[in-house]
N, CA, C and O atoms as a DFTB+ gen file, in Angstrom:
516 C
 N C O
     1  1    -284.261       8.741    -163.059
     2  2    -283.489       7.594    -162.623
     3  2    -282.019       7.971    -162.522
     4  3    -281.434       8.622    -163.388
     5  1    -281.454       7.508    -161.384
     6  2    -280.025       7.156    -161.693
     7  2    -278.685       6.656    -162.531
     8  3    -278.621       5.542    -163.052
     9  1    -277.847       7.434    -162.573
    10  2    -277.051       6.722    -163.343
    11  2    -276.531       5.716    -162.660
    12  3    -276.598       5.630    -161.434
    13  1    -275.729       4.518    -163.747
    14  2    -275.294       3.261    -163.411
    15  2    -273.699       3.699    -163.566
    16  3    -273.325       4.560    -164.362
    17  1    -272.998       3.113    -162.853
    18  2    -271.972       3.074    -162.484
    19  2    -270.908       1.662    -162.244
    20  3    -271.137       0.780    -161.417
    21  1    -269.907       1.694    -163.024
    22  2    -269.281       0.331    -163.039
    23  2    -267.974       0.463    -161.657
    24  3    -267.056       1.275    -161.544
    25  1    -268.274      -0.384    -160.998
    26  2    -267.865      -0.667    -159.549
    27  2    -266.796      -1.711    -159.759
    28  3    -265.709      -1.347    -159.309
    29  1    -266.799      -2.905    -160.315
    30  2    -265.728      -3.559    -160.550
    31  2    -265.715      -4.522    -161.962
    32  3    -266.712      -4.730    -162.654
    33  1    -264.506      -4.998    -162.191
    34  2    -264.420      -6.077    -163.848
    35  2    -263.863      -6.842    -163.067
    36  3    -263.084      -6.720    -162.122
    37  1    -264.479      -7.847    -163.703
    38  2    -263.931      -9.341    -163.620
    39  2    -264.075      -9.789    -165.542
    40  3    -264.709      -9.173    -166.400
    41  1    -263.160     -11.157    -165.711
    42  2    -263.456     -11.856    -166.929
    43  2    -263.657     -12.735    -166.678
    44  3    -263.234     -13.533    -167.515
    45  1    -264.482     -13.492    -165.314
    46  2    -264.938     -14.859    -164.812
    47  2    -266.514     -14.305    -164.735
    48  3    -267.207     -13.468    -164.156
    49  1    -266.574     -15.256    -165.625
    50  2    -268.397     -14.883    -166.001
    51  2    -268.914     -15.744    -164.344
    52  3    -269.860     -15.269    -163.716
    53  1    -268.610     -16.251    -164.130
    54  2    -268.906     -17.432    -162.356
    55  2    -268.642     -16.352    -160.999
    56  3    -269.292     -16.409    -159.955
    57  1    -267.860     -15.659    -161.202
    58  2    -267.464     -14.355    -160.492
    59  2    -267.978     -13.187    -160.517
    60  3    -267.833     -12.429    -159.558
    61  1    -268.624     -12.859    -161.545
    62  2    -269.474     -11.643    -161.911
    63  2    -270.705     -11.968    -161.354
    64  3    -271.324     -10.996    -160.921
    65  1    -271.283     -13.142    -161.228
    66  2    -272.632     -13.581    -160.911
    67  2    -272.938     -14.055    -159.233
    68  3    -274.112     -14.000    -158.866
    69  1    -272.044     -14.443    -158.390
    70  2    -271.203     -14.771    -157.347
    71  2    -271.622     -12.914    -156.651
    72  3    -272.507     -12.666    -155.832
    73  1    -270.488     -11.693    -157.427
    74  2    -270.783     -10.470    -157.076
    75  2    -271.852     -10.204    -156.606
    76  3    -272.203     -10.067    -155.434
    77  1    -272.791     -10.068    -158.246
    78  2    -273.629      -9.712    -158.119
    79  2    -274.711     -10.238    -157.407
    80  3    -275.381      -9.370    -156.848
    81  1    -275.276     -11.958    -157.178
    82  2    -275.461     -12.593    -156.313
    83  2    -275.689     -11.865    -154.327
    84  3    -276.677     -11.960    -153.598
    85  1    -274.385     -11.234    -154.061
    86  2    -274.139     -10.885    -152.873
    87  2    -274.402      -9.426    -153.060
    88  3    -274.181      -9.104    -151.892
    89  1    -274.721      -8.254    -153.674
    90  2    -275.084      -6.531    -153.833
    91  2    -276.662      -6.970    -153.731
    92  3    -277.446      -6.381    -152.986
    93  1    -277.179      -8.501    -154.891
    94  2    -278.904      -8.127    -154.557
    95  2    -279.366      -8.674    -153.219
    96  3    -280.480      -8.555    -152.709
    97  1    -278.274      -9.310    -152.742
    98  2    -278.950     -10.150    -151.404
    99  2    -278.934      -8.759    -150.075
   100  3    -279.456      -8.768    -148.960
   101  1    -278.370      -8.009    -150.550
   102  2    -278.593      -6.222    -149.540
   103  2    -279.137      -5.611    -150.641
   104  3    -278.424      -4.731    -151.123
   105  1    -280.306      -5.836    -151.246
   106  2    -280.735      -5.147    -152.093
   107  2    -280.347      -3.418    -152.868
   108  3    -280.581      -2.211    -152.816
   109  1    -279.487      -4.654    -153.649
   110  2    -279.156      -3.016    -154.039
   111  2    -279.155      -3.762    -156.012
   112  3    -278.737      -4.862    -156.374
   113  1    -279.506      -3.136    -156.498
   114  2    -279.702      -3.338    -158.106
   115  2    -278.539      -3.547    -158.395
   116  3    -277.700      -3.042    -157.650
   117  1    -277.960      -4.546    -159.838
   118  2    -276.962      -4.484    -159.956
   119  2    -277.081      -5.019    -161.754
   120  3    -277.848      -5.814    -162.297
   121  1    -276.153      -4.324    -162.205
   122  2    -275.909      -5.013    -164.161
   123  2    -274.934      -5.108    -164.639
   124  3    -273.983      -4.333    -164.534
   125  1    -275.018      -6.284    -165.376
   126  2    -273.513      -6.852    -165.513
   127  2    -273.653      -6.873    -167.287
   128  3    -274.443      -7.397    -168.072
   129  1    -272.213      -5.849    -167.447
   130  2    -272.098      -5.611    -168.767
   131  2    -271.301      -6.093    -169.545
   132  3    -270.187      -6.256    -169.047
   133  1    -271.428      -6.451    -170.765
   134  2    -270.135      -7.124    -171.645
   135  2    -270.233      -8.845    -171.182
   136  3    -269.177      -9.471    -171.090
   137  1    -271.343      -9.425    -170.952
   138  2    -271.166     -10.847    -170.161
   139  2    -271.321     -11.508    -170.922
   140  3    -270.851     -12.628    -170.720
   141  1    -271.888     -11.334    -171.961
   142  2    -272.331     -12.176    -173.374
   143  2    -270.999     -12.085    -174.184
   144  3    -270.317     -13.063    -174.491
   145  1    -270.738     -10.885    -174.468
   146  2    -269.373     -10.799    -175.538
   147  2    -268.119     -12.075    -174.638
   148  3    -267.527     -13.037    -175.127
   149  1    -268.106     -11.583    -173.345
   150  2    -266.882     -12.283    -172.533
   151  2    -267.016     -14.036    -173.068
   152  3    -266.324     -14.812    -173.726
   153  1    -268.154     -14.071    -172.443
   154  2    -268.557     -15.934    -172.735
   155  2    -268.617     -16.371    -173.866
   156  3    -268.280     -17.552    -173.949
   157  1    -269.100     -15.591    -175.362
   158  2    -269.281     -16.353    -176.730
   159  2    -267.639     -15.978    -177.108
   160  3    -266.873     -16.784    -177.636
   161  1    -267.272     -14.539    -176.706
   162  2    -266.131     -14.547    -177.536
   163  2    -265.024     -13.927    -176.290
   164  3    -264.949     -12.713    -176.101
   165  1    -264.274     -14.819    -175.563
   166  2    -263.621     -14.495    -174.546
   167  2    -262.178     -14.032    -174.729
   168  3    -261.567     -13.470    -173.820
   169  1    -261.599     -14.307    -176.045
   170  2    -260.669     -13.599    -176.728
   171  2    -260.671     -11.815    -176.565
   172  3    -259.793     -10.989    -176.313
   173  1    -262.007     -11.746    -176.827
   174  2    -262.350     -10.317    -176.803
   175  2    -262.010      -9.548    -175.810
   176  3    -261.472      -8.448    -175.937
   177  1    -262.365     -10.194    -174.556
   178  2    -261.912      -9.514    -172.880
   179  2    -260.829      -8.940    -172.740
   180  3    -260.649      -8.278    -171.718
   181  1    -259.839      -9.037    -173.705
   182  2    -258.657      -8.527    -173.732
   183  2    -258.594      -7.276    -174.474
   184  3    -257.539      -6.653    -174.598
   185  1    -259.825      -6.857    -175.022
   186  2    -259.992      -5.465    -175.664
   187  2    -261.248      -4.603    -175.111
   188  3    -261.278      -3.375    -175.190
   189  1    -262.035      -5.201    -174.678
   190  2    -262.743      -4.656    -173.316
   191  2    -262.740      -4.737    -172.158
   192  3    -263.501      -4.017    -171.511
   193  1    -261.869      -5.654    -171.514
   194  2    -261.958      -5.392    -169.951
   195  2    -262.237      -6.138    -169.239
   196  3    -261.904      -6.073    -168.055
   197  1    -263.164      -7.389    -169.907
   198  2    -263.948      -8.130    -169.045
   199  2    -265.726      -7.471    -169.363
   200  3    -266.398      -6.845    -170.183
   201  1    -265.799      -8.209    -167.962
   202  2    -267.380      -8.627    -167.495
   203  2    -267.471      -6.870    -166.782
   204  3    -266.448      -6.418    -166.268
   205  1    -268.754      -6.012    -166.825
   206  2    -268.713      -4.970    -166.161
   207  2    -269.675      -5.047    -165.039
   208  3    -270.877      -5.205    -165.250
   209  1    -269.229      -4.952    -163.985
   210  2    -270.664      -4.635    -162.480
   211  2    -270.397      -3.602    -162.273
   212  3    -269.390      -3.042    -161.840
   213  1    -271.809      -3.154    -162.750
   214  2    -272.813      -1.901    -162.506
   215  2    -273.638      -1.499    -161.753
   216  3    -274.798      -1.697    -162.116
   217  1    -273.415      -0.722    -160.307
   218  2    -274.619      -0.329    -159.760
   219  2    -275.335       1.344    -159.895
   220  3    -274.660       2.249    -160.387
   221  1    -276.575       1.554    -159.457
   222  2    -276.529       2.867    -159.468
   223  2    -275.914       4.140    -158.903
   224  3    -275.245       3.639    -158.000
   225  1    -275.724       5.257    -158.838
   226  2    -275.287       6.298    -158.315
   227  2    -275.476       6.019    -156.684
   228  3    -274.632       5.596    -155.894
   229  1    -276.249       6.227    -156.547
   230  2    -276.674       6.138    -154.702
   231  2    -276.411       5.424    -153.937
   232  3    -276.313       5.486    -152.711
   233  1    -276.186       4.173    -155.140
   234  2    -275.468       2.659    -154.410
   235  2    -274.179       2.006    -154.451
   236  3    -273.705       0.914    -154.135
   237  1    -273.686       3.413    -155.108
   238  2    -271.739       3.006    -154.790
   239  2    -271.206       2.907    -153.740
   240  3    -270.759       1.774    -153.563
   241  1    -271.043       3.574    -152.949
   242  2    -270.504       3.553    -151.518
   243  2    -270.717       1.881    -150.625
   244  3    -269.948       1.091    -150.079
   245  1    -272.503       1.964    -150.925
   246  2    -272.692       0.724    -150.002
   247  2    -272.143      -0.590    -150.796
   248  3    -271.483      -1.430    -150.183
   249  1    -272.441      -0.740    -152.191
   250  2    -271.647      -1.439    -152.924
   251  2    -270.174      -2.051    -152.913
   252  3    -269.765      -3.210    -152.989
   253  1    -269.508      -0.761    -152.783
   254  2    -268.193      -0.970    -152.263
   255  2    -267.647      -1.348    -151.375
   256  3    -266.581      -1.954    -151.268
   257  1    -268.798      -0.797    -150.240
   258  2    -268.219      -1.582    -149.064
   259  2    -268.616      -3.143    -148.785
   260  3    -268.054      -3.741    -147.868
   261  1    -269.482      -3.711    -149.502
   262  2    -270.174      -4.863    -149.209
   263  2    -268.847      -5.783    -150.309
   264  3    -268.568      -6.938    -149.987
   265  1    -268.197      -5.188    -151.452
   266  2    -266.957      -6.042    -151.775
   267  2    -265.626      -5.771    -150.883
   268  3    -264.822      -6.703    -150.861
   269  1    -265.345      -4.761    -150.246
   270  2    -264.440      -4.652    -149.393
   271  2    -264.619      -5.865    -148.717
   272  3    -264.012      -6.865    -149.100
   273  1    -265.506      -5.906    -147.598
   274  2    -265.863      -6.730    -146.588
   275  2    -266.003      -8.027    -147.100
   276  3    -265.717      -8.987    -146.384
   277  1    -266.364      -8.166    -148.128
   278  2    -265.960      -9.758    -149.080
   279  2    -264.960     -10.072    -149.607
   280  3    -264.866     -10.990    -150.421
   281  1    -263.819      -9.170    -149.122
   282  2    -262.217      -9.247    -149.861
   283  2    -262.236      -9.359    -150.950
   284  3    -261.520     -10.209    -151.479
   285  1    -263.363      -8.246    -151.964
   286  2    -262.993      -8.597    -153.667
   287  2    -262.210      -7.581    -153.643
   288  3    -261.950      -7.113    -152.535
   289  1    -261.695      -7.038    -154.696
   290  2    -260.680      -6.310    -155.138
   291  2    -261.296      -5.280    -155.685
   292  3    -261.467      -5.564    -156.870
   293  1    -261.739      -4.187    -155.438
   294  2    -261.874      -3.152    -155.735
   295  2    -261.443      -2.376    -156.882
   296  3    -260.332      -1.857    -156.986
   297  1    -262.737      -2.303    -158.065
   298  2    -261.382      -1.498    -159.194
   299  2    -261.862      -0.047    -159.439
   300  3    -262.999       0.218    -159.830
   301  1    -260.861       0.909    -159.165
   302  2    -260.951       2.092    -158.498
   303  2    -261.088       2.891    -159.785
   304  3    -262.079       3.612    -159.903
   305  1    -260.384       2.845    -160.548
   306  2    -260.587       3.447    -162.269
   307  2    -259.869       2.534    -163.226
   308  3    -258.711       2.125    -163.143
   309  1    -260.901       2.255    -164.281
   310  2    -260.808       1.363    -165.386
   311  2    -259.156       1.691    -166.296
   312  3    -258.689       2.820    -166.442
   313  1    -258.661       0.708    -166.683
   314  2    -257.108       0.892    -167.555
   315  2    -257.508       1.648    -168.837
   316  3    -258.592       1.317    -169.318
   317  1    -256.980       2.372    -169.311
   318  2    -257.363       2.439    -170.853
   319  2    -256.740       1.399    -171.274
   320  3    -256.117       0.632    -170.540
   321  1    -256.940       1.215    -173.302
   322  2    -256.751      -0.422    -173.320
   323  2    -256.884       0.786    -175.112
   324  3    -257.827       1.254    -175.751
   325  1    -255.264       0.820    -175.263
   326  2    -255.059       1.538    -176.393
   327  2    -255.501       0.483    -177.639
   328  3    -256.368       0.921    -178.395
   329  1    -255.161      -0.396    -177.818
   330  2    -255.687      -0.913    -179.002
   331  2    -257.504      -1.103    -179.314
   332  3    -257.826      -0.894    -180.484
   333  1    -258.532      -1.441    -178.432
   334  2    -259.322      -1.514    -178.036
   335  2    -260.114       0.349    -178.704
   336  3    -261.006       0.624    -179.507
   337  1    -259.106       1.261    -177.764
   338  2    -259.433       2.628    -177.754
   339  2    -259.815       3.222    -179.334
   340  3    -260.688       3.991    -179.734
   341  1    -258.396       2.251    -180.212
   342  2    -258.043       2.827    -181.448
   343  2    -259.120       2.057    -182.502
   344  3    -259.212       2.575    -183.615
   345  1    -259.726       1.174    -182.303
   346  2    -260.898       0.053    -182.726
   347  2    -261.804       1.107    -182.423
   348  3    -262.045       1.902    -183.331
   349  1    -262.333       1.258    -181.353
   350  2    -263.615       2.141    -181.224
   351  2    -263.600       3.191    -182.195
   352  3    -264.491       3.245    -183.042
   353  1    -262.571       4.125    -182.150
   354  2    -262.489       5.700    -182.760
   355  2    -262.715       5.037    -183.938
   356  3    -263.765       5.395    -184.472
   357  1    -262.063       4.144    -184.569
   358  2    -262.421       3.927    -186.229
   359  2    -263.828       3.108    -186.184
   360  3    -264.272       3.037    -187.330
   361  1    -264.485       2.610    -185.450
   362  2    -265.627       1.926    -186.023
   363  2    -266.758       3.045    -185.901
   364  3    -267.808       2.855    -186.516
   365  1    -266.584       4.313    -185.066
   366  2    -267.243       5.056    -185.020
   367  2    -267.247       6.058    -186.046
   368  3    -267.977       7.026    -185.834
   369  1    -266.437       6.030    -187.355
   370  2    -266.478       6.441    -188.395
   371  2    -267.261       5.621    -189.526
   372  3    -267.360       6.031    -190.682
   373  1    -267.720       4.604    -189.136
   374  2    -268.290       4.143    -190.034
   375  2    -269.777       4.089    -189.528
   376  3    -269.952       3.950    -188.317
   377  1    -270.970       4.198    -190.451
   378  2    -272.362       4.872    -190.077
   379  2    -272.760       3.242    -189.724
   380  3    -273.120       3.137    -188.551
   381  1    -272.770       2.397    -190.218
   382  2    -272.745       0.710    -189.597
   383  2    -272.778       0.586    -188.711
   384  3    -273.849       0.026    -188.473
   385  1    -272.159       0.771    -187.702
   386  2    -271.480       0.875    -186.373
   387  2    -271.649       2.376    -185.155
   388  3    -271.442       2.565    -183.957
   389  1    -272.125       3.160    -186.298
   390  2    -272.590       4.647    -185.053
   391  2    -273.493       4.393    -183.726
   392  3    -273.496       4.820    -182.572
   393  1    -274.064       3.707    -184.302
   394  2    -275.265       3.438    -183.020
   395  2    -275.518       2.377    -182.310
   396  3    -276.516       2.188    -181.615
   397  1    -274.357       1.466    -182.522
   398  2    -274.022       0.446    -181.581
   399  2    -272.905       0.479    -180.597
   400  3    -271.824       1.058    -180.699
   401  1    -273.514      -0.477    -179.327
   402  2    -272.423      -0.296    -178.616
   403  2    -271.237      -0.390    -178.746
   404  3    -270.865      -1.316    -179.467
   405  1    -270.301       0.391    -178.198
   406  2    -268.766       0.201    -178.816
   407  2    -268.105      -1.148    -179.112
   408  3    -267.320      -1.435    -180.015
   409  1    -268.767      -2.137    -177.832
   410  2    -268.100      -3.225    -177.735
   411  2    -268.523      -4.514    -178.816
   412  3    -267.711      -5.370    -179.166
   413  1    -270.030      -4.467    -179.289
   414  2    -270.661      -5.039    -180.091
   415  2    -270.073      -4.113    -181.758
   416  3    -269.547      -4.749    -182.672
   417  1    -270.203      -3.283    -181.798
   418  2    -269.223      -2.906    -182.791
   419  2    -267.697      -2.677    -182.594
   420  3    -267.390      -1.793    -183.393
   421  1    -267.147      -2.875    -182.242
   422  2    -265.193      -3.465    -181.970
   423  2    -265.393      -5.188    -182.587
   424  3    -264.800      -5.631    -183.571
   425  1    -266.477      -6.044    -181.628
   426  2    -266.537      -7.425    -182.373
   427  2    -267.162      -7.561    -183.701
   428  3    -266.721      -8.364    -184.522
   429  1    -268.116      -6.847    -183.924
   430  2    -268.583      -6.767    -185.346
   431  2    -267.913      -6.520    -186.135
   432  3    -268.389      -6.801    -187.235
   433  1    -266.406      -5.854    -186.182
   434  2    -265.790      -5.283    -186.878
   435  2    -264.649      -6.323    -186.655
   436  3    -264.279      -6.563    -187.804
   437  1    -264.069      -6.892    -186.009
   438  2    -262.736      -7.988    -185.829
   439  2    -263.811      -9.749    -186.581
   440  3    -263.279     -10.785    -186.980
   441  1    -264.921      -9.525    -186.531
   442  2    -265.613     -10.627    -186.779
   443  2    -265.724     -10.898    -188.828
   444  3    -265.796     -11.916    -189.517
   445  1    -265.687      -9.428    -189.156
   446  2    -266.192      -9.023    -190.969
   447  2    -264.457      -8.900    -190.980
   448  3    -264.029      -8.987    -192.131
   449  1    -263.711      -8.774    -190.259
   450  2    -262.049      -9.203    -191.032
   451  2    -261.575     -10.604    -190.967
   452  3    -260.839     -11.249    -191.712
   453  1    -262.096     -10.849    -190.052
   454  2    -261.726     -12.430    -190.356
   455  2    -262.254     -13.334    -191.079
   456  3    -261.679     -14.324    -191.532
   457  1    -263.472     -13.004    -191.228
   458  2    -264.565     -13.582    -192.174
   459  2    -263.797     -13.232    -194.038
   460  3    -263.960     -13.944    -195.029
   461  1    -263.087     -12.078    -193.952
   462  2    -262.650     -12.008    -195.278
   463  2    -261.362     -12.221    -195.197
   464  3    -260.785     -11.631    -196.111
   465  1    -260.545     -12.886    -194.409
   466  2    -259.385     -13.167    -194.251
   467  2    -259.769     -14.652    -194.698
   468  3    -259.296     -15.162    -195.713
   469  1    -260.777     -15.378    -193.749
   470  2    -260.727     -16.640    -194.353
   471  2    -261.204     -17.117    -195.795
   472  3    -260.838     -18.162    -196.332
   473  1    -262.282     -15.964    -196.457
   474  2    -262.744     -16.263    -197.468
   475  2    -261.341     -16.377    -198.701
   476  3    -261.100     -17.364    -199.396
   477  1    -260.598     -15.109    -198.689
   478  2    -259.244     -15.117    -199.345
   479  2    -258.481     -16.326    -198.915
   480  3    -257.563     -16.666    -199.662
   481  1    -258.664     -16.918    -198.016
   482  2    -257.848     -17.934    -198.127
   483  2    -258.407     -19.096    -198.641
   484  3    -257.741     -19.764    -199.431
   485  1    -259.768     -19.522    -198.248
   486  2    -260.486     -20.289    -199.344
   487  2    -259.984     -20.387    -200.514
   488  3    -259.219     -21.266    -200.912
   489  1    -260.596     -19.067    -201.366
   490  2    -260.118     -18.988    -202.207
   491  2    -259.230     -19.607    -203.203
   492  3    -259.268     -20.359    -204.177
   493  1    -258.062     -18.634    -202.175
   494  2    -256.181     -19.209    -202.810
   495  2    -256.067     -20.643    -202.519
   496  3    -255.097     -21.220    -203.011
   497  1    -257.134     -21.516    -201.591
   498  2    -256.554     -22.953    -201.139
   499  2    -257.251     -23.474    -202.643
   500  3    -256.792     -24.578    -202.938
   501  1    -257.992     -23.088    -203.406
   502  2    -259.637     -23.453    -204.085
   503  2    -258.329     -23.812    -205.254
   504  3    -257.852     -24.839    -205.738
   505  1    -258.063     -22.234    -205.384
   506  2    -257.317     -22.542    -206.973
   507  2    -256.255     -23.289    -207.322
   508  3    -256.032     -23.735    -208.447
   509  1    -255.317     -23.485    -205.933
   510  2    -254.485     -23.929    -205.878
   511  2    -254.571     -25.455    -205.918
   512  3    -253.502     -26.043    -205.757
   513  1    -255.837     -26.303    -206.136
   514  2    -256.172     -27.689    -206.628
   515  2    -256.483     -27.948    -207.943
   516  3    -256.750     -29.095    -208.300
C-alpha cells in the first residue's frame, strides 16, 4: 500500500469534511487526521495544526489540483510549531506515552497537569474553610 500524505490543514472541522467530501466525489481516498482532538479539545489546534487531509502517494497531484480549481489554499509544507515540538520530545521520554500518537500524547500530557493543578487547588480552597 501507499503512503498517506497530508495535502492540506484546516481547524474547521465543517471544512475538512466539505474537502474531503469533493477528493471522494473524483474518487480518490482521503483521511482526516487530528479531527477528534480539534472538536473535543479545540484549544489544542494551536499545538497541532488543526484538522489533517490525507491522501495517498499517487493521489497528490490530482488532489491538489482538484483544491486548486476549488480555490482552497494549498498548504505546501506544514509550520513547525516549537512549543508543540518541545511537548512531543518530552512525552516521548516517558514509556506512558512511547507508543501513542504524538498528538493524543501532547493532550494526555496537558490534560494530567491540569488535572493536578486543579486538584492543588481544591485542596488549598478545602483548607482554607
Amino acid at each position: 500500500m501507499s503512503e498517506w500524505n497530508t495535502i492540506h490543514k484546516t481547524e474547521d472541522y465543517s471544512f475538512a469534511h466539505i474537502i474531503k467530501a469533493h477528493l471522494e466525489a473524483e474518487e480518490i481516498e482521503v483521511l482526516l487526521l487530528d479531527q477528534l482532538t480539534n472538536t473535543y479539545a479545540p484549544f489544542s489546534s494551536v499545538y497541532h495544526g488543526g484538522i489533517r487531509i490525507q491522501v495517498r502517494e499517487p493521489d497528490i497531484e490530482k488532489a491538489i489540483q482538484i483544491l486548486i480549481d476549488k480555490d482552497y489554499t494549498i498548504l505546501q509544507k506544514a509550520k513547525p510549531n516549537k512549543v508543540f515540538d518541545a511537548l512531543a520530545k518530552f512525552t516521548r521520554k516517558i514509556s506512558l506515552f512511547d507508543k501513542m500518537r504524538i498528538e493524543a500524547a501532547v493532550l494526555t500530557l496537558v490534560t494530567i497537569v491540569l488535572a493536578i493543578a486543579l486538584f492543588i487547588i481544591y485542596i488549598s480552597v478545602k483548607d482554607l474553610k
